[in-house]
C-alpha positions, -999 to +999 in steps of 0.1 A: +461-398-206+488-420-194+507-424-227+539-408-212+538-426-179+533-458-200+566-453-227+585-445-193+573-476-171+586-495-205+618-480-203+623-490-167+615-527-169+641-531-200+667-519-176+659-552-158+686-581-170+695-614-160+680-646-151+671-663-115+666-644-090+652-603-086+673-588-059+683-553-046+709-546-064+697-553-103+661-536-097+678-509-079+678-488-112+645-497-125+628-490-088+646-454-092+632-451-126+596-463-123+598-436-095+606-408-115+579-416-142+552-416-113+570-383-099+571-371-136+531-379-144+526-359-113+519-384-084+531-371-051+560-377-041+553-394-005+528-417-030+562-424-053+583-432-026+562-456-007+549-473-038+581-483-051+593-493-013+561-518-013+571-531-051+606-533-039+595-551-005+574-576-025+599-581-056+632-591-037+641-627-038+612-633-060+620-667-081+618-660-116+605-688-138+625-696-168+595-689-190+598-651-176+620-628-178+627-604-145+615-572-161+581-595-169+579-604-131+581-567-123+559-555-143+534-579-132+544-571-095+543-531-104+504-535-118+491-558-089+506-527-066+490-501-094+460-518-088+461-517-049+478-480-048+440-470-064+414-489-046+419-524-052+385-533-070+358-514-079+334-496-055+298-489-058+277-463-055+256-464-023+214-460-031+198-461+001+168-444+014+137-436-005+142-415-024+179-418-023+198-393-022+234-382-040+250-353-033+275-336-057+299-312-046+336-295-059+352-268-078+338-243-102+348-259-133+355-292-125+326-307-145+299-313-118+270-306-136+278-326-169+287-353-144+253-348-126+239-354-160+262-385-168+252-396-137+213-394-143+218-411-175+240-441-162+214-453-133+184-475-147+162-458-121+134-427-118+160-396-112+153-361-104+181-335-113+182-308-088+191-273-097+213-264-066+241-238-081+222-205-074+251-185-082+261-197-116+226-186-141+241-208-168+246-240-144+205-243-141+205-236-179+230-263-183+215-290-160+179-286-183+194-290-213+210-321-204+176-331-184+162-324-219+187-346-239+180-379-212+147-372-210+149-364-168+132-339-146+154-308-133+138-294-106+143-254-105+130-231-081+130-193-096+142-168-073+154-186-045+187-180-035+187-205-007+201-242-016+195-258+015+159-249+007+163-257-029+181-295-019+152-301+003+122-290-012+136-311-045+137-341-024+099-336-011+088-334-049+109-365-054+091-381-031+054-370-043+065-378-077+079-413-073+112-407-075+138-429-061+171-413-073+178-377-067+208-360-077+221-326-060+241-303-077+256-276-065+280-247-065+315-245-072+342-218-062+370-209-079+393-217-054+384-235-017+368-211+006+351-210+041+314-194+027+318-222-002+326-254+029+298-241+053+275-237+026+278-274+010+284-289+050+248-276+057+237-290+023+247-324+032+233-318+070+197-309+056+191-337+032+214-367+048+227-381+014+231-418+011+263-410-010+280-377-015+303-376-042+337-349-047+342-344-086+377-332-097+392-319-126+416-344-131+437-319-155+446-300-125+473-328-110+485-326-078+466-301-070+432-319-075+445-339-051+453-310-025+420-299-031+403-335-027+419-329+006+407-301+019+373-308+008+371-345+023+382-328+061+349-309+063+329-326+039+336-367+050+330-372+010+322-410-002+339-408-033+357-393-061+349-387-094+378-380-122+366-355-150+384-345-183+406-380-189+406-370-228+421-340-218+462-329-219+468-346-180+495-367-169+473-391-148+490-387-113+451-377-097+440-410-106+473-426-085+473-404-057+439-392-050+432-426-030+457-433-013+457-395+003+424-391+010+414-427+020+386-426-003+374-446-033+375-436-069+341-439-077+337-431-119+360-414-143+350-390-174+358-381-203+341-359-231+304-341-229+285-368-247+260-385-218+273-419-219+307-406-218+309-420-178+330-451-168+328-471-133+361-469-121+383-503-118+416-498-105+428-535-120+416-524-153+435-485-151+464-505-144+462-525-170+459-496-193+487-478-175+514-505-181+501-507-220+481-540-215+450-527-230+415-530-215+396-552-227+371-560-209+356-526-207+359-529-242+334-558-244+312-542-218+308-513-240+300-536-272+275-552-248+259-525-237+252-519-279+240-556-281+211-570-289+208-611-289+174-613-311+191-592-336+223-606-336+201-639-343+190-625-374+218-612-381+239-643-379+212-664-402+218-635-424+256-640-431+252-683-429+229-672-462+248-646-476+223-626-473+246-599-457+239-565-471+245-529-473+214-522-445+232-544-420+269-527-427+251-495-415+236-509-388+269-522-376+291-487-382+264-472-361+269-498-334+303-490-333+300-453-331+279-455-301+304-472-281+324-440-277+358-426-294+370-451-320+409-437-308+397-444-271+378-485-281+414-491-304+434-480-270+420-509-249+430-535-270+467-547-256+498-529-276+472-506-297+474-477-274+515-471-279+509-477-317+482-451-320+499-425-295+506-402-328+476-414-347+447-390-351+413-409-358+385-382-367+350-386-349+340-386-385+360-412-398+325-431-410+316-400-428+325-410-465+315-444-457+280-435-447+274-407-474+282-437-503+257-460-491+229-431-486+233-425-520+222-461-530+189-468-535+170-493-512+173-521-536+208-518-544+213-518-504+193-549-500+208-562-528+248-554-533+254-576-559+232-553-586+256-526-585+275-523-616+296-505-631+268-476-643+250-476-609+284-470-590+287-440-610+256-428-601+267-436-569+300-417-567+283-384-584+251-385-557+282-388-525+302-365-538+332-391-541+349-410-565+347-441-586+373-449-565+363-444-533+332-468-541+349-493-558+373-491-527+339-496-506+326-524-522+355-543-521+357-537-480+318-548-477+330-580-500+358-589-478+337-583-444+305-604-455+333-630-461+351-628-427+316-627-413+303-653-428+332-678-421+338-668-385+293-672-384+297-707-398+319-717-371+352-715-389+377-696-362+401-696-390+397-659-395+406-644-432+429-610-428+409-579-419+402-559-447+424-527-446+416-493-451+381-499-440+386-462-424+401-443-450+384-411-458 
C-alpha cells in the first residue's frame, strides 16, 4: 500500500546533511519534500501542511548525537508525528449492553458485509449477524455464506423491507437466544444521499448501538475521506474501518481520515479470507510507512497459530532428531494460516522495499506439499529411508522431478539442522537454507 510513499520519505531524509544541530534552513528541503510525498500518496493537503509544520516545530534546534545522523533524527521525529497524525495508540472496540450492539454503516461497495463477517469471526464471543441491506438480494446471500464459513447465526427476515424492524427484531432474538454480540449490517448507496442518512440515523436511534462503526474503501483516497465526513455529521460514527489495503491505493485515507473527522481508526482489511482483519495501531502503520517493518504484528499472527503443548513435543522432537517429514507439513501449514507470505515477509524491517517487485504466489507451498503427499507414511516418519529408488517413485507420483525432490530433501536436511541447534540452545544460527520456496 504505502510502497511509493515509503521510497519518497527515503529520498527526503538523504537530502538531510551535516552534523550538530537540525535547523530551518538544512531541513527546509526535506520538510518540502516529505510534503509532497504525503500530497503525492493522496493526504489532504491542510493534513500535509500542518503535519510537516508540527515535525518542523519539533525538529528545530534538536541536538543531534554523534551516533546519529540528522536525517536519522528526522525520520524518528517524522514517525512519532506519523504515529500521532493517526490516533496515537490503538483504540478498542466498545461492547457494552447485553446483548451489545455494533452497528455497521457506509457505501455500497466499500466492503461492509465481508467486514461484518471479519468482524464476527475476530470477537471470541456468541455473535448474531443481522441481515439489514434489504435492497441489495445478494448482500443477505453474502452475509449467510460467510455465517456458514464461521459457523454464526444470520438472522434474515423474508419479505420485510423495513430495517429498523429488521435491526430490532434481530436484537430481541439475540437476546432470547443468548447472544451477547450482534452485528448490524446495512445498506450502502452509491454515492451519499439524504433517503440513504435518514434511513441509517433511525437505524442507530432504534437499537442504541454501543459502537457504530463507518467502513471505507480505502482505494478511493481523498475522497473516502470526504465521504467519512459527511457521514460522521449525521451519523456521530465511533470509528473507522479501512477496507481493500492489498489493493492499488496510495494510503493517504489511513493519514487523513483521523485527523479530519476526529475519530479513531478502528481495524484495517485486506483480502476476503475471514481472518484477513487487523486492529489498527497507528505506531505500528508508521513503522511500516517509513520501511521499519512490523514486527510485532508479525509475532502476534505466529501466536495466534501457536500452540505451547505442541511446540513441547515438537521441540523434544528436534533435541532427538526425531524431526520428520509429518512435522515439516505441519509447520508450512502454520505458516500459511498466518496470511499472505508477501504481506508476513513485508513486516520484517528492510524486506518490504526488497520485495516491492517480487511476486510470491499464494501457492508457493504447492510443489512442496504435492512431494511429501506422495511419500508413504513411513518414509514421512522416517526421512532417512528414502533412497535413491524411492525418490523416484516419489518424483513420478508428484508429478516433479528427481530434482525437485532431491532439492527437497536437502532443504528438510538443512532445516532439522537449524532447528535442532537453535532447540538445543545454540543461538549460533547456521545460514537459512535457500530456495526453500522455489517452485
Amino acid at each position: 500500500m504505502f510502497e511509493n510513499l515509503t521510497d519518497k520519505l527515503e529520498r527526503s531524509f538523504k537530502i538531510l546533511k551535516g552534523e550538530g544541530r537540525i535547523t530551518e534552513i538544512n531541513i527546509a528541503e526535506t520538510l518540502k519534500e516529505i510534503r509532497r510525498a504525503l500530497i503525492d500518496a493522496d493526504v489532504n493537503y491542510k493534513v500535509a501542511k500542518s503535519f510537516t509544520d508540527e515535525v518542523k516545530q519539533k525538529a528545530l534546534g534538536q541536538d543531534v548525537l554523534k551516533a546519529v545522523k540528522p536525517g536519522q533524527m528526522m525520520t524518528k521525529i517524522v514517525r512519532d508525528e506519523l504515529a500521532e497524525l493517526m490516533g496515537g495508540t490503538a483504540t478498542d472496540i466498545k461492547l457494552e449492553g447485553t446483548p451489545a450492539v455494533i452497528l455497521i454503516a457506509g457505501l455500497q461497495g466499500s466492503g461492509k458485509t465481508t467486514f461484518s463477517g471479519k468482524l464476527a469471526a475476530m470477537l471470541n464471543r456468541q455473535v448474531l449477524l443481522v441481515a439489514g441491506d434489504v435492497y441489495r438480494p445478494a448482500a443477505i446471500d453474502q452475509l449467510k455464506v460467510l455465517g456458514g464459513q464461521i459457523g454464526v447465526e444470520v438472522y434474515t427476515e423474508e419479505g420485510n423491507k423495513n430495517p429498523v424492524q429488521i435491526a430490532e427484531n434481530g436484537i430481541k432474538y439475540a437476546r432470547q437466544n443468548n447472544c451477547n454480540v450482534v452485528i448490524v449490517d446495512t445498506a450502502g448507496r452509491l454515492a451519499v444521499d439524504e433517503a440513504m442518512m435518514q434511513e441509517i440515523t433511525a437505524i442507530k436511534a432504534a437499537v442504541k448501538p454501543s459502537e457504530t462503526l463507518f467502513v471505507v474503501d480505502a482505494m478511493t483516497g481523498q475522497d473516502a475521506v470526504n465521504t467519512a465526513k459527511e457521514f460522521n455529521e449525521r451519523l456521530d460514527f465511533d470509528g473507522v474501518v479501512l477496507t481493500k489495503l492489498d489493493g492499488d491505493t496510495r494510503g493517504g485515507a489511513a493519514i487523513s481520515i483521523r485527523s479530519v473527522v476526529n475519530k479513531p481508526l478502528k481495524f484495517i482489511s485486506s483480502g476476503e479470507k475471514m481472518d484477513a482483519l487487523q486492529v489498527f495501531h497507528p505506531e505500528r502503520m508508521a513503522d511500516r510507512i517509513l520501511g521499519m517493518g512490523d514486527v510485532v504484528s508479525l509475532v502476534e499472527r505466529a501466536q495466534e497459530q501457536f500452540d505451547e503443548e505442541e511446540a513441547r513435543k515438537l521441540k523434544k522432537k528436534l533435541v532427538k532428531n526425531q524431526f520428520n517429514f509429518n512435522d515439516f507439513i505441519s509447520q508450512i501449514q502454520q505458516i500459511k494460516k498466518m496470511g499472505n507470505l508477501k504481506d508476513l515477509a513485508s513486516m520484517l524491517p528492510g524486506m518490504g522495499k526488497m520485495l516491492k517487485n517480487v511476486d510470491i504466489p499464494d501457492d508457493v507451498f504447492k510443489q512442496t506439499e504435492a512431494i511429501i503427499s506422495s511419500m508413504t507414511p513411513a518414509e514421512r516418519e522416517r526421512p532417512e529411508i528414502i533412497n535413491a529408488r524411492r525418490r523416484e517413485r516419489i518424483a513420478k507420483g508428484s508429478g516433479t522431478t528427481m530434482a525437485d525432490v532431491n532439492r527437497l530433501m536437502k532443504q528438510f536436511e538443512d532445516t532439522r539442522k537449524m532447528m535442532k541447534t537453535v532447540a538445543g540452545g545454540n543461538l549460533k544460527m547456521p545460514k537459512m537454507p535457500g530456495g526453500m520456496m522455489r517452485r
